[in-house]
C-alpha angles and dihedrals in degrees: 000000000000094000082043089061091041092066094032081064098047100050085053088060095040090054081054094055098050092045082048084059092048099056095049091048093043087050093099092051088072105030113014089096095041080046091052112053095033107254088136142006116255109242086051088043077060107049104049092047089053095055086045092053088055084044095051094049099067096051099076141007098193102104088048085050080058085054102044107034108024131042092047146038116254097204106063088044116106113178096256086058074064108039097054081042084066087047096057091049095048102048081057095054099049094050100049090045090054085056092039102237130146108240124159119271093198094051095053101053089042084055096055090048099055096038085050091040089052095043089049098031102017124228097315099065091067106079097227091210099058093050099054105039093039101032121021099027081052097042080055101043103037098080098036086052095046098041089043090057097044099052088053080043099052085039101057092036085064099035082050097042100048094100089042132103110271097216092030084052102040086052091051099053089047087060087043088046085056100049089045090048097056085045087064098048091049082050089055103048088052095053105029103037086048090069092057094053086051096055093046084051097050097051086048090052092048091052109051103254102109129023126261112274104024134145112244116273115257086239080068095047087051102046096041089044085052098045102046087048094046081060095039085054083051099054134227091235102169082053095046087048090053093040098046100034115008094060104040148330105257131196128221079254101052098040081060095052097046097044090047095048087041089050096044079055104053093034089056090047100050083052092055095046092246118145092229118180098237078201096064080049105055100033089058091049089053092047091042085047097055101046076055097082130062110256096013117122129182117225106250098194091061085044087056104051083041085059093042091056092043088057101054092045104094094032093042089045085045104052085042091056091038091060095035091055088055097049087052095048086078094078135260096331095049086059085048096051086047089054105050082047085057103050100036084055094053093041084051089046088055095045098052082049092068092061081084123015115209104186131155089280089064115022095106090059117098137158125241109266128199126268123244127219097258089050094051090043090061097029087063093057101037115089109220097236106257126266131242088252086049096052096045082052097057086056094059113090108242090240089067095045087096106154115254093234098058113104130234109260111250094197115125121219098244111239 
């Protein structure tokens, strides 16, 4: 019993710190837009997202009932199963957020779960509809619906703001920025924190301390809701710098646009009990949003590796659990060695990190990157919107565009 509640315990801090992870590499869903264009400075954007996120894990338990009850079956389901199912998440986390790409933190952790519940329970312990009309059809739709609705959205907020003020408007989207932003990190806390809780759930549930079906104890909502906001307040910097600058460049007008159509996305799938990526959201809001505006372009080289990665998420989180769970399945020593494996990769991860800090007094700052084919294509047929010296200079007659260097004539009329 006492080496049952060992590992009961550490599968319960293990589910922290990956719920830790996934608030520093979320971070970005909710601020990298309000970081980029300025509406707020970046220790305060964090700060307020990561109380948000606390606030927002207390307002539904239906995504962590997914978790727990649903995708897969509790019964074949023993604590290392999840344990080496956290390790598979958190290894991806940490990976995607050293090379600063937006992957999805849900996914992830739903990907070690069901490569460690097939390699302890085989096929038949993963319920095949859940996982397809609450996981996979979700992961699809999230970012077309949210790009979609941000591009009509980015669209209507400049058709409706041509006759306005340009520095009256500009403030009020940032205050707009701000209030969207929040939205999202209340969003987040009620989808994301909600995985962790499930987890947590789940292990209880395998181990005999609480019964089968239940809601997640109110001690689990505290402590997840704690854990994911301690990382938001850290910031996922490497992934803000991708979000706010590596997609796209994005306006006051168009951040707003993107963080109110991501939010009414997650909101709407937490309602709904799906375990949606808030990251898929928000990134195809940000991409949607930039294709809004005339002139804008998205990269589309950062966009592919950002696909690629998105793709490999569930199968790469899956093979990881998988072979953690086997390893675990020799004893006592075989979770240790899992374990130790766990914790020098993520002190190597960290260190490596370190090569190139990316921290809040630099994460606006991004190189020029090439331009692939699609972004020059548009790019060519897209004419930039004019300037205010461009459009003053439309005004002047041609005859008194004379240039500033041309000297007077100094030729008399002869008498």
């Amino acid at each position: 019993m006492e080496s049952f509640s060992l590992i009961l315990a550490i599968v319960v801090v293990t589910a922290l710190a990956f719920d830790f992870t996934n608030g520093f590499h979320d971070t970005a869903n909710a601020m990298a837009t309000t970081i980029s264009t300025g509406a707020m400075r970046p220790k305060i954007a964090v700060a307020m997202s990561a109380v948000l996120n606390l606030v927002g894990a207390f307002l539904s338990v239906e995504v962590a009932n997914t978790i727990s009850k649903g995708l897969v079956d509790e019964a074949g389901i023993r604590p290392e199963v999840i344990f080496a199912a956290l390790v598979g998440a958190i290894l991806w986390n940490l990976l995607t957020w050293l090379v600063g790409l937006p992957s999805s933190s849900s996914h992830a952790l739903m990907g070690g779960l069901i490569g460690a519940t097939i390699a302890s329970a085989g096929v038949g312990a993963v319920h095949g509809d859940v996982l397809v009309t609450k996981v996979l059809i979700p992961a699809i739709a999230a970012p077309l619906v949210a790009g979609i609705a941000a591009l009509l959205a980015t669209r209507l907020t400049y058709s409706l703001g041509k006759k306005a003020d340009g520095d009256a408007s500009k403030k009020g989207y940032r205050a707009g920025q701000i209030a969207s932003a929040g939205l999202v990190s209340l969003a987040h806390g009620t989808n994301d924190a909600q995985k962790t809780m499930g987890v947590i759930t789940l292990a209880l549930v395998a181990g005999g301390a609480v019964a089968p079906d239940s809601d997640p104890p109110m001690w689990v909502i505290l402590s997840a809701g704690i854990a994911i906001a301690l990382g938001t307040y850290l910031g996922g910097w490497r992934i803000i710098r991708t979000m706010g600058k590596g997609l796209t460049d994005l306006q006051p007008q168009q951040g707003f646009a993107a963080q109110t159509s991501a939010a009414t996305v997650i909101l709407a799938s937490s309602h709904l009990g799906f375990s949606l990526s808030t990251t898929h959201s928000v990134s195809g809001a940000v991409m949607g949003a930039g294709l809004g505006r005339t002139g804008g372009v998205v990269r589309w080289s950062t966009a592919t590796r950002m696909f690629v990665a998105w793709g490999l998420t569930l199968p790469a989180a899956a093979l990881v659990g998988a072979l953690a769970e086997y390893v675990t399945g020799f004893g006592n020593w075989g979770t240790a060695v899992v374990a130790i494996f766990l914790v020098a990769s993520s002190a190597v991860i960290w260190k490596l990190s370190r090569r190139e800090v990316v921290d809040h007094t630099n994460v606006n700052e991004v190189g020029e990157e090439p331009a692939g084919v699609v972004t020059t294509a548009i790019a060519a047929v897209t004419p930039p919107p004019a300037g205010p010296s461009e459009e003053l200079a439309a005004t002047i007659p041609a005859q008194a565009q004379a240039p500033a260097d041309r000297k007077p004539s100094t030729t008399t009329t002869p008498v």
